[in-house]
Structures are given as C-alpha cells and as structure tokens.
C-alpha positions in Angstrom: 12.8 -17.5 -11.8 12.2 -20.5 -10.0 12.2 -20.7 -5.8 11.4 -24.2 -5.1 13.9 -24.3 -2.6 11.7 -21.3 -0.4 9.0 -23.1 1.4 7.2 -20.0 2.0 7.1 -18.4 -1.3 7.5 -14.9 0.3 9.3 -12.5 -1.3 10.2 -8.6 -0.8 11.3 -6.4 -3.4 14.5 -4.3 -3.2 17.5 -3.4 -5.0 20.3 -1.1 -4.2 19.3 1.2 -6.9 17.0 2.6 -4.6 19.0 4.6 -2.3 20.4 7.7 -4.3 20.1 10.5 -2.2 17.1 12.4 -1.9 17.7 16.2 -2.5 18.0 18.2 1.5 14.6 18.4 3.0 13.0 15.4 1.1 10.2 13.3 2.2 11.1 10.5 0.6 14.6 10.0 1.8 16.7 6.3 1.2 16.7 6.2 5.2 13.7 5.2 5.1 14.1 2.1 2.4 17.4 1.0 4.9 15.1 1.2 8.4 12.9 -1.7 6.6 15.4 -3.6 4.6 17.9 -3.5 7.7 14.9 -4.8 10.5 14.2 -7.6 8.0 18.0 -8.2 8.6 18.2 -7.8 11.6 15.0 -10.1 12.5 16.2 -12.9 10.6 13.1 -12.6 7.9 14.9 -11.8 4.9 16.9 -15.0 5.2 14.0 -16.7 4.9 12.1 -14.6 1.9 12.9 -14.4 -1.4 14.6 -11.1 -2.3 13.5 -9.9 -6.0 15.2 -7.2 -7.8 14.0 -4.2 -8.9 14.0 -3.1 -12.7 13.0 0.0 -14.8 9.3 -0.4 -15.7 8.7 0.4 -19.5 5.8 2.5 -20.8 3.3 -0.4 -21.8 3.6 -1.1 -17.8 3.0 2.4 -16.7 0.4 2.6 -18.9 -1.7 -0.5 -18.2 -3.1 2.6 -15.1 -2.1 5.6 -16.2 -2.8 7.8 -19.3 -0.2 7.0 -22.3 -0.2 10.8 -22.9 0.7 11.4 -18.8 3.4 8.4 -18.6 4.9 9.8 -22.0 4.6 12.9 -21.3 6.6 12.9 -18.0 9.2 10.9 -19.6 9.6 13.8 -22.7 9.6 16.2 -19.3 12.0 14.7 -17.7 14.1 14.6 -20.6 14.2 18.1 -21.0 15.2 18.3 -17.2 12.1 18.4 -15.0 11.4 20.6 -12.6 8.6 21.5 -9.9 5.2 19.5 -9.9 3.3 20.9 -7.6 5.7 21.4 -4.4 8.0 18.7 -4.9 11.2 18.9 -7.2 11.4 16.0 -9.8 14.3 15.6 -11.5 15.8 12.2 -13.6 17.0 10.3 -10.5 13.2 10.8 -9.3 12.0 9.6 -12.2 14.3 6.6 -12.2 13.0 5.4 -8.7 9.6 5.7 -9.3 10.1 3.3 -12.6 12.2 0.8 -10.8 9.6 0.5 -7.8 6.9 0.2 -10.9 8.9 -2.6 -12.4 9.9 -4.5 -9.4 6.2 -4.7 -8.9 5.1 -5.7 -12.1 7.9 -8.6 -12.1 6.8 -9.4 -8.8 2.6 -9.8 -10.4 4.4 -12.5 -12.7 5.8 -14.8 -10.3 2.5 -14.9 -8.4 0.9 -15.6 -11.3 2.9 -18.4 -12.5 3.3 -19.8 -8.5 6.6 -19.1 -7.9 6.0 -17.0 -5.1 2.6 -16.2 -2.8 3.1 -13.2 -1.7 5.3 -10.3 -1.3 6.4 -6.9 0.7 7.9 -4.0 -1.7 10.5 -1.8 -0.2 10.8 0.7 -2.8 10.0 4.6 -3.2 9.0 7.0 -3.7 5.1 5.9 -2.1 2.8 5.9 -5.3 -0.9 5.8 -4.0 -1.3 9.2 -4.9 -0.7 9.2 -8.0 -3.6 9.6 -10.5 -4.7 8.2 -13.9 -3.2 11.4 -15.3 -1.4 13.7 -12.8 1.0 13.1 -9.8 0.3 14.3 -6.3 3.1 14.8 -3.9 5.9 12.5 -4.3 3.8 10.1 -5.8 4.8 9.9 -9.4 3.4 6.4 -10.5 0.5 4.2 -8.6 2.6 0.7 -8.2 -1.0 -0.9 -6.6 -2.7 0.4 -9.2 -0.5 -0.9 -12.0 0.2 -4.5 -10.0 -3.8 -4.5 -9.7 -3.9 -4.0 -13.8 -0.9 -6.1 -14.2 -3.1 -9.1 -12.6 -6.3 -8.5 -14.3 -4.6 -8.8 -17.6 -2.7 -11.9 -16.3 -6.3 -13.4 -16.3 -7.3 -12.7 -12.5 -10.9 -11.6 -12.7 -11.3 -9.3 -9.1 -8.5 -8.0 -7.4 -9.1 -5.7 -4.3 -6.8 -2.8 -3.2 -6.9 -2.2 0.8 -5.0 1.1 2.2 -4.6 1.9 5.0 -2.3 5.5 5.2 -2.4 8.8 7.2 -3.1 10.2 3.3 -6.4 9.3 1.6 -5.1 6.9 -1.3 -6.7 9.9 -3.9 -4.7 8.4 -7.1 -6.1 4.9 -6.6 -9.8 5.8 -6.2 -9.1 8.0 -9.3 -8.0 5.3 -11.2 -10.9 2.7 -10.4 -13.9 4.9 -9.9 -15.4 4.0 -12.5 -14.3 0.1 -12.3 -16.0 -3.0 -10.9 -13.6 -5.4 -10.9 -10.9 -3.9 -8.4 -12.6 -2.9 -5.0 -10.9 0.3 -3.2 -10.7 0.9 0.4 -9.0 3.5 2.0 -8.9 4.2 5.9 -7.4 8.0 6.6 -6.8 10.8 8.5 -9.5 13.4 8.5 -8.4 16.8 7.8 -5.0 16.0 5.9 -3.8 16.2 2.6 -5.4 15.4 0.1 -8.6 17.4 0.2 -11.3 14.2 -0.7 -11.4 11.0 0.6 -15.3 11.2 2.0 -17.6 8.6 2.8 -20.2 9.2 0.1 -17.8 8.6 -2.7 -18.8 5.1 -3.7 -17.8 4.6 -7.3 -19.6 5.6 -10.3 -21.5 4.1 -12.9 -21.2 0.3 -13.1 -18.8 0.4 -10.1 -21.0 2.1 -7.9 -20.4 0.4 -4.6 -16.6 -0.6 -4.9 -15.0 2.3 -3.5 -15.0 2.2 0.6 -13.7 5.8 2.2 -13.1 5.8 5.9 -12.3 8.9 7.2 -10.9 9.0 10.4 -10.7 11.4 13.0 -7.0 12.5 14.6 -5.9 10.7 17.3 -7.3 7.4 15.9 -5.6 4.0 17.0 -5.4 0.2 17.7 -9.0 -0.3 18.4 -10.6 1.9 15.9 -8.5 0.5 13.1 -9.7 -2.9 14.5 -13.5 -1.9 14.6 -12.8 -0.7 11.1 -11.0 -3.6 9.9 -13.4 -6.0 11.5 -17.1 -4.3 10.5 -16.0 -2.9 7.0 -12.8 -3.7 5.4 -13.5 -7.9 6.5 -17.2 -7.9 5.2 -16.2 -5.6 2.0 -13.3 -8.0 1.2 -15.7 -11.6 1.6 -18.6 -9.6 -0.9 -16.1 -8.6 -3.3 -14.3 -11.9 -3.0 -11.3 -11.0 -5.3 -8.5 -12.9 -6.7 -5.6 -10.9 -5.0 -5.5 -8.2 -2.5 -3.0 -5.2 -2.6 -2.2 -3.4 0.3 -1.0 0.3 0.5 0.4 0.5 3.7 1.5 3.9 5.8 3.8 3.6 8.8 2.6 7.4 8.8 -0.6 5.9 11.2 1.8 4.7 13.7 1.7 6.8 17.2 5.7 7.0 16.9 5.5 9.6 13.5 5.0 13.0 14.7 3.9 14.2 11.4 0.2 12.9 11.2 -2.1 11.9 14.0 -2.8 8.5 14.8 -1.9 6.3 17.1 -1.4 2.6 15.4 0.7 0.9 17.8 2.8 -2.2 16.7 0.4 -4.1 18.0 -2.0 -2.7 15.4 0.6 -3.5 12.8 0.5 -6.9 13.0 -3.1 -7.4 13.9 -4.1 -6.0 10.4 -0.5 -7.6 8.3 -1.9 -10.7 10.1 -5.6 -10.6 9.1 -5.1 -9.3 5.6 -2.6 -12.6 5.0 -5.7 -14.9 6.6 -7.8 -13.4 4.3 -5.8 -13.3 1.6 -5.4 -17.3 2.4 -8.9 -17.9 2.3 -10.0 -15.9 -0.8 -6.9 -15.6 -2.8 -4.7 -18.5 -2.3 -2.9 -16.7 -0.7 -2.1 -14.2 -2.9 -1.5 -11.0 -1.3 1.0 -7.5 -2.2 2.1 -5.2 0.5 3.4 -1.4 -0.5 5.4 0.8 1.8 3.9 3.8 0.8 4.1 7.0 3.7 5.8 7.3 6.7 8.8 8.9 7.9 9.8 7.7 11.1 12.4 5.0 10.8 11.7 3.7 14.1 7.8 3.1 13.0 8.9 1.7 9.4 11.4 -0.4 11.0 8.4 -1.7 13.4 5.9 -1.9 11.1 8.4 -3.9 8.0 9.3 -6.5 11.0 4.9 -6.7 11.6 4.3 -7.5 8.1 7.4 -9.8 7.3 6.2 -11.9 10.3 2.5 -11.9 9.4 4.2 -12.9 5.5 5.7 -16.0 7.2 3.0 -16.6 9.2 5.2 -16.0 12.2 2.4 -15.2 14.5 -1.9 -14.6 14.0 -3.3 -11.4 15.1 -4.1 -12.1 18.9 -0.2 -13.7 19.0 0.8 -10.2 17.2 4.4 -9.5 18.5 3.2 -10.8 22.7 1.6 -7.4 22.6 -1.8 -6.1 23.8 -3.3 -3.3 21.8 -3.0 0.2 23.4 -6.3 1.8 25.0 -5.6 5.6 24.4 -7.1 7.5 26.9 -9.6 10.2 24.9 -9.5 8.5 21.7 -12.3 9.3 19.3 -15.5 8.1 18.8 -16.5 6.6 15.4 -19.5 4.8 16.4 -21.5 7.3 13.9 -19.0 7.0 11.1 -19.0 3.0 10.9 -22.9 3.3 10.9 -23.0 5.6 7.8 -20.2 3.1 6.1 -22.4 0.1 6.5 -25.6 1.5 5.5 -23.9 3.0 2.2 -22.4 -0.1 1.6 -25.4 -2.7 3.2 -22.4 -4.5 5.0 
C-alpha cells in the first residue's frame, strides 16, 4: 500500500465490518464506532487521513501477546458456540470483531514500519486493554496495543512504550509486560473501579522492574490533574525509556460528559494530552505514534475526544492552542500532591 499522495501520513483504521449489532444492553455498542468515524466526517479530518481497512487477525498475530493455548482455545470455544466469560456474552460475531480490530492493527504496525504512514487512530471494538496474556476481562477479548507493541518489536524496533490513559486500569497490558523491559507501561485510572489492581507499587518484575508506571487516581479527577500527571510522570518516564513507538490506549470514559465513571477530562484535556503524546512521539519516535479507542460510552465524549486526537494527528493545533479552550478548574477537585510524590520516588523521576 503506498500513500505518497497523503502529506501527513495519518491514517485511522475502520471498516464497515465493525458495526453488527451488539446484543440489547451491550457495552460495546456500533454507536459508539459511528460517533467517532462520523466527527472525523463531519470535521473534515478523514478527508485528509488515510483510511485503512480492517481484516481478520490470524493466530500467529494473536499469539505474538497472548498464550497460543488461550488464542486457540477461544477460537475451538467459539466454535462450539461460546457462551458467558465472566459477565459478558461472547458469541461468533464477538469473536469476529475482536479479530478484525487485531488485524487492522497489526496491518497498520506494517505501514509504519515500512514509512508509508506515521501514525494512526483505530476506531474499532470491542476495547482490548483488558485483556490478559491468557484470559479476557470484560469485553476485552484480545489486547490490540499489546499485540501492535509485539508486532513492532519483531518488526526490529528495539523499545516501544504503551501510555493509557482510561477510567479502567489497563490490567491485561501490565499482565502481559510485567515481566518485560523493552515495552514501558503506564496507566493513569480511576481509583476504586473495576479492575481490582492497578496500584502504585506494582513496578515490574525481574529484569523489568521499573517499567511499569500505575497512577491511580482519585474520583472526580480532571484537566489539571491529568496535566500534573502527564507533565511530572508520564513526560519524564517516556524521555528515560526513550522508545521507538508509543501506543496509546485511550478512554473517552475519563471525560466529565460519561456518567458512568468519575472524572472530569474536559475537551480541553483531550487535546492537551493527543497533542503532547504526538510532540513526543515526534521527538523520540519519528513520529511514530498508535492511538486505541478503548472505553467510553458517551457518544457525545467519543465524538469530542476522536475530533481532539484527529487534530493533534494532523498537527492541527499544539496543546495550549487545544480546540481555543482553557482547561476547566473544578471546584473540589482532588488533591494528588501525595500520590505524584510516591510515583517519582518509586520511579526516581
């Protein structure tokens, strides 16, 4: 695939595929793929991005994460007609999603590799940061950063570097690199949700001790705590680690419009951090950078925070230009002063 004729070498992934209905009372519903796809429209961005499709991911690309007995396994389930994991139904068309998402990733690793694109925004579903080396976790079936961040390694990138920021602690990816160097984790989250985990003293183990970052949050977090965060840990943690590539699992669930969780990320906040993740990712990774829709539900927030990203993609706008908006000051919001002092001195950032 060759698009010589884009100047900007951004592309988002999305195919029609993805929006067969959801069973009644779903999470992950295809409203929520045509709130992104149709602000991009509506914005003007997609006309100037390149649109990749998506395709069904085979085993040896499922398995470059996960367990060969899990990915297998599921599929052999599946077969046989699914069923319940955990609370959520998964039947075929499930399974079909989360291996088109997976492949329209992995597609998407290739032509950054080879330079035909930069960098790119995946509108696919169901989210997959939850999903483990060996077990699934809500809707979360497959780990597409986790197997793009794989996917690149093998391509012959030496450190890649996956950045989430989600209501949900990103449990599946920090189970999946634990115990590895070369891809640094960092998660910013809500504090209680689900997933039980997600604290601040689990760093890594063995010879990656140090390359797992958890930020817990409190409730009721917004625009200026994610900035303190993004500015004292995720920037430092980012320059020390300097990896090749940098994946980013992004939640519109944070946002202050999704009554589900309890932050309060304007769309301010949206593009301040789509913005500085691309000026990083153009000063450490030639500008190699992967955004993931992963949580979120509101369509009003998805459709705010797609439009944030695409712009910060095409370099529409830097993070104090960030849509002509100031950040919000939320009356009572929390205090982390304690929290980013534990971070750093874990981490001597």
């Amino acid at each position: 695939m060759f698009y010589d004729q884009y100047m900007e070498k951004v592309a988002y992934i999305y195919g029609p595929e993805l929006l067969t209905p959801a069973l009644e009372g779903a999470y992950d519903t295809p409203d929520r793929i045509l709130a992104a796809k149709g602000a991009l429209d509506m914005e003007g961005l997609s006309s100037r991005m390149v649109c990749m499709p998506v395709r069904a991911a085979g085993m040896l690309d499922l398995t470059s994460a996960h367990d060969m007995t899990y990915a297998y396994g599921f599929r052999d389930w599946i077969r046989r007609g699914g069923g319940l994991k955990g609370a959520y139904p998964v039947r075929e068309q499930e399974f079909e999603l989360a291996l088109l998402s997976a492949g329209g990733c992995v597609d998407a690793c290739g032509e950054i590799l080879n330079g035909s694109i930069k960098s790119t925004l995946a509108l696919t579903r169901p989210p997959g940061h939850l999903a483990a080396y060996d077990y699934p976790a809500g809707p979360s079936l497959f780990n597409n950063a986790a197997i793009c961040a794989q996917t690149f390694l093998k391509g012959g990138l030496d450190k890649a570097a996956i950045v989430s920021f989600t209501a949900r602690h990103s449990s599946g990816t920090q189970d999946i690199f634990y115990r590895k160097r070369k891809v640094l984790t960092i998660s910013a989250h809500q504090v209680p949700n689900y997933p039980q985990g997600g604290f601040s003293y689990e760093v890594g183990a063995g010879p990656a001790i140090g390359t797992n970052i958890n930020i817990p949050l409190p409730v009721g977090s917004g625009d200026i705590e994610y900035m303190r965060v993004f500015k004292e840990i995720v920037e430092p943690a980012l320059r020390r680690h300097e990896p090749e590539v940098i994946l980013v699992s992004l939640g519109f669930d944070i946002s202050t419009k999704d009554r589900i969780t309890g932050q309060r990320v304007s769309a301010w906040g949206f593009s301040a951090m789509a913005a500085l993740l691309v000026k990083l990712a153009d000063e450490l990774c030639s500008g190699r950078v992967m955004f993931f829709m992963e949580d979120g539900a509101n369509l009003e927030a998805i459709a705010e925070g797609t439009i944030a990203v695409g712009r910060a993609l095409l370099g529409d706008f830097g993070q104090d230009e960030a849509l002509g908006l100031e950040p919000e000051h939320i009356f009572g919001a929390p205090d982390i002063e304690c929290l980013l002092k534990e971070i750093k001195n874990l981490h001597n950032l």
